[in-house]
C-alpha positions in Angstrom: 85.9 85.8 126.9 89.3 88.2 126.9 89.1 91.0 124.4 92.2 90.4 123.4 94.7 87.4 122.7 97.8 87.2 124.5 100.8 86.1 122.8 104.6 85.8 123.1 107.6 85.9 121.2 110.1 83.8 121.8 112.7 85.6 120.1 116.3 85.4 122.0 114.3 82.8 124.7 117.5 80.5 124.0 119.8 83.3 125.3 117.7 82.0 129.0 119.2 78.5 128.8 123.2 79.1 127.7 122.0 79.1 123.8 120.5 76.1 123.9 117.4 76.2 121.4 115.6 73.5 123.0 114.4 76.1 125.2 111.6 76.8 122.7 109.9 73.8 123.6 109.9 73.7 126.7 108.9 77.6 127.1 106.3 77.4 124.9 104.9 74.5 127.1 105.1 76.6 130.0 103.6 79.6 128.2 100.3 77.1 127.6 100.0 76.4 130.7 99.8 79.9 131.6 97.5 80.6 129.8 98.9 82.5 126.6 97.2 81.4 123.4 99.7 82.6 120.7 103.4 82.6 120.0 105.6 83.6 117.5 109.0 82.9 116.2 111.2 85.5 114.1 112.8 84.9 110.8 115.7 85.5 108.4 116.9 83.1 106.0 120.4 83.8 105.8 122.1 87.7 107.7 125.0 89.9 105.7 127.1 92.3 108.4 125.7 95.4 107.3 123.1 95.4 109.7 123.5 99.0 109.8 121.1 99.1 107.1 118.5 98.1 109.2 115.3 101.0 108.6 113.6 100.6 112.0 116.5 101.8 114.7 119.5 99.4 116.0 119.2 96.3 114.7 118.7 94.1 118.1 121.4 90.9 117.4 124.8 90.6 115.6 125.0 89.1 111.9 125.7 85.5 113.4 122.9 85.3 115.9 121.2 81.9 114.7 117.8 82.5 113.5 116.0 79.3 113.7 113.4 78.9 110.4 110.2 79.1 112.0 108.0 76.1 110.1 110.7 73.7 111.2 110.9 75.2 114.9 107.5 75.5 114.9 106.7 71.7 114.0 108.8 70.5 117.0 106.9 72.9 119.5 103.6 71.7 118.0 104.9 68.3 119.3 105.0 69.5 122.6 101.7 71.8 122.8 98.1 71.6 122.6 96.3 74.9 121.9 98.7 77.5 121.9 98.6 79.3 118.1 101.6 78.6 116.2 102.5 82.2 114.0 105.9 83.8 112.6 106.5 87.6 113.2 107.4 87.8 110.6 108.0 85.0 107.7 110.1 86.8 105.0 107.9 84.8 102.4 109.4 86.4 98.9 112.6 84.2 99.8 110.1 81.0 99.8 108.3 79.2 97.0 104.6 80.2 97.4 103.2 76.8 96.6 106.0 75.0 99.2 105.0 77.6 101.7 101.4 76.4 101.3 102.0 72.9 101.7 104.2 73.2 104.5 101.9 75.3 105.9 98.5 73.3 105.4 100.9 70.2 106.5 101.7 72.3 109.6 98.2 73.2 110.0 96.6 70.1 109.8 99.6 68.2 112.0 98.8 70.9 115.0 95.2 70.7 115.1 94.3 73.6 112.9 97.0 76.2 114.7 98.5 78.1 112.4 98.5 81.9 111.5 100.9 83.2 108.9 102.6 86.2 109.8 104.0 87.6 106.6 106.2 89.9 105.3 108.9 91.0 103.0 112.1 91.9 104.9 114.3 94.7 104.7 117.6 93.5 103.6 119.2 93.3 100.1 122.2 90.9 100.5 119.5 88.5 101.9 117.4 88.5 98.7 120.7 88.5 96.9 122.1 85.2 98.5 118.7 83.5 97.5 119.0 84.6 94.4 116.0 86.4 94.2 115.0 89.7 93.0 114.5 92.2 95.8 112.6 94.7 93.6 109.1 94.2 93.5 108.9 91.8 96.4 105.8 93.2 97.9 103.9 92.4 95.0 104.9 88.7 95.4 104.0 88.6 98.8 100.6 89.5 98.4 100.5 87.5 95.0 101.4 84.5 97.5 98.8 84.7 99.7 96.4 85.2 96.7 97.7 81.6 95.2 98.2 80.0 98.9 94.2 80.8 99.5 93.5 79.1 95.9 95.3 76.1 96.5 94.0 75.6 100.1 90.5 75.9 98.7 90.4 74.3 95.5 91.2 71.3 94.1 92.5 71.3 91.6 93.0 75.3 92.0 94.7 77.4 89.3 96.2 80.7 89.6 97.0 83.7 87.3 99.1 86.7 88.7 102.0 88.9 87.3 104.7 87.1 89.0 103.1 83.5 89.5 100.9 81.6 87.7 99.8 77.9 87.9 97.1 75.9 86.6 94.7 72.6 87.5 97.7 71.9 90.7 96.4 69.8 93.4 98.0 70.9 96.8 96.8 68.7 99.7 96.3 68.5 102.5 94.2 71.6 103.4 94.1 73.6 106.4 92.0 72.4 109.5 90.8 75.8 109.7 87.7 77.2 107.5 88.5 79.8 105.2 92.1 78.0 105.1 94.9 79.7 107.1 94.9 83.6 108.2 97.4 85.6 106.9 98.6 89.1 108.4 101.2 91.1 107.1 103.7 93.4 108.7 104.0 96.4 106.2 103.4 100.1 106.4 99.2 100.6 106.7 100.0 103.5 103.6 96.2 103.9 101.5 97.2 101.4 98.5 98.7 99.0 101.3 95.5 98.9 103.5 93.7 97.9 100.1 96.0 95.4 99.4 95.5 93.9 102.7 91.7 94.3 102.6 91.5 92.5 99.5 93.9 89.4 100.4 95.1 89.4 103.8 93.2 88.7 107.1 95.6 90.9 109.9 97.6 93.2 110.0 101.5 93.2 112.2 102.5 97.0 112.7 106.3 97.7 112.9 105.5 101.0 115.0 106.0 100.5 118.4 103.8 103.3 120.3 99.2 102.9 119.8 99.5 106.9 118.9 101.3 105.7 115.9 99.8 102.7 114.8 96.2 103.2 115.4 95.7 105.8 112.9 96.5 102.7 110.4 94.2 100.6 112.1 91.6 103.0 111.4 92.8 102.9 108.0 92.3 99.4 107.8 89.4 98.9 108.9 88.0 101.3 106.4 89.5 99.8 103.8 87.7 96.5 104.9 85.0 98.2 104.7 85.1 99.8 101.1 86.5 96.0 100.1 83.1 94.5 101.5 84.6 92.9 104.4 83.3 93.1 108.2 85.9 95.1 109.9 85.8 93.5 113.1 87.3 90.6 111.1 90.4 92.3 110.9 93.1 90.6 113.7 96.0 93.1 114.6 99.1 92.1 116.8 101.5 94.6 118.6 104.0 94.6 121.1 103.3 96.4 124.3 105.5 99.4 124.1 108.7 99.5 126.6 108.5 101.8 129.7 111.7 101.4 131.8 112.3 101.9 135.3 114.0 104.0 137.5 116.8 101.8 137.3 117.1 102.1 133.8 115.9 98.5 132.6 112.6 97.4 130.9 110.2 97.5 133.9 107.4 94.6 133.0 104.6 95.9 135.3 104.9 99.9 134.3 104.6 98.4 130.6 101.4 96.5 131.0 99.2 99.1 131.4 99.6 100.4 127.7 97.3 97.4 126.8 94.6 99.8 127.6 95.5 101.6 124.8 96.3 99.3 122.8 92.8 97.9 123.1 91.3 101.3 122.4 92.5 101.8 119.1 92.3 98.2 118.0 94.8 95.8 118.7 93.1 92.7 118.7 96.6 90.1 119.4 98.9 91.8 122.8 102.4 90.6 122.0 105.0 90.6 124.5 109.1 89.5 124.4 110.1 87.6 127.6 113.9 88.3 126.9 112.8 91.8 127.1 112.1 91.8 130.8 113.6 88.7 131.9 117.5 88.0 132.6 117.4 84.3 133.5 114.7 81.5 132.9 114.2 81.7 136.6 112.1 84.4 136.2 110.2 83.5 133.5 107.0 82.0 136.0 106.6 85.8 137.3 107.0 87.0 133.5 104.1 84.1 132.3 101.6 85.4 135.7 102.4 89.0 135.0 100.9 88.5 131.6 97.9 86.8 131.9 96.9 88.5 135.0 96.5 91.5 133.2 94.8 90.0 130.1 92.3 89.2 133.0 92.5 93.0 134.4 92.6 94.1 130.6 90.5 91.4 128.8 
């Protein structure tokens, strides 16, 4: 057994086939059969042009690039697939009802053979809270009250629910998840002390925006602490990064120079190796070397 799960983002895959968003079918068929085990998909609900707002570096894509909505997308590739985990890095879920986001997640869930893993998180930009008419003060809170209420209604029935900023009583939300426990949700926010206890107490993984292990692993350890203190086994705790970027002489993303920081990664935690094919590949022709790359060294790694 690898000691690590290998996933992929598909992010920009369409870009491969002339824009055609099809492509995430058949891509994440291929990936499968490679051997990956997870994918995710990347969202925003609606994009304003001030992009240059963005808090982590240049924003990758212009305000018009289309941003599929991941359940949706995700449905039609569990048509298509078997095994491969279905997740979101990340699902802006403030901008969602929390008791729609459960059913279509359960429904999701149950439809895919017990596949899913939330990937959740709050966003970044205003003008998208504001389109949705929805506050964008305070939207951490509601994320985590979200998963709090998504656990109850996937467990009980009927469940109720009593939090600052939701609150429901005796609601019946079926189906539930295939998976024990109900669905795992991680959350992509800054592993700061009252964070890690938030997580500890209602999250299951954790999806660091750093991009190097020296930075993120000190939150691991963090984490796993705070797991700890909250009761929890802290080999429980799933946590997905991207394999940092080396490039080559020539300037571009070199794949192979960037595989060996799995090594790393392993050794401060990471428990999920992500990696972006339209990082390293130019057309779809390439993505076979891309896909045995990969898993060749989650079997040199693993």
């Amino acid at each position: 057994m690898s000691r690590f799960t290998l996933g992929m983002g598909i992010y920009g895959i369409e870009n491969l086939f002339g824009g055609d968003p099809r492509a995430y079918l058949q891509v994440a068929r291929q990936a499968e059969q490679a051997g990956f085990q997870q994918l995710s998909i990347t969202d925003h609900v609606v994009m304003s042009d001030r992009t240059d707002r963005y808090p982590y570096g240049e924003f990758p894509a212009p305000p018009e690039y289309p941003w599929f909505e991941p359940i949706t997308t995700l449905a039609a590739i569990a048509a298509v697939t078997e095994r491969i985990e279905l997740s979101q890095s990340i699902l802006i879920s403030p901008l969602r009802s929390a008791v729609l986001l459960a059913k279509q997640a359960a429904t999701l869930d149950v439809m895919s053979g017990g596949r899913v893993v939330l990937g959740l998180g709050t966003g970044w930009q205003r003008e998208e809270y504001t389109a949705s008419q929805i506050p964008f003060s305070g939207r951490k809170k509601v994320m985590f009250e979200q998963i709090d209420a998504m656990k109850a209604l996937w467990r009980d029935a009927p469940a109720s629910f009593h939090g600052e900023t939701l609150q429901f009583e005796n609601m019946y939300s079926r189906p539930a998840p295939l998976r024990a426990g109900g669905i795992p949700c991680w959350v992509g926010v800054k592993a700061t002390e009252e964070n890690c206890k938030l997580i500890a107490r209602s999250a299951d993984g954790w999806i660091p925006i750093e991009k190097e292990p020296a930075e993120y692993g000190p939150g691991i350890k963090r984490l796993r602490q705070a797991f700890s203190d909250a009761g929890r086994d802290p080999d429980t705790l799933a946590v997905r990064a991207h394999v940092p970027t080396v490039m080559g002489s020539d300037g571009a993303p070199d794949l192979k120079a960037s595989l060996p920081h799995i090594e790393q990664m392993l050794e401060v935690g990471v428990t999920h190796v992500e990696i972006l094919p339209i990082v390293y590949v130019r057309e779809a022709a390439g993505l076979a070397d891309f896909f045995a790359s990969c898993v060749d060294a989650q079997r040199r790694y693993g």
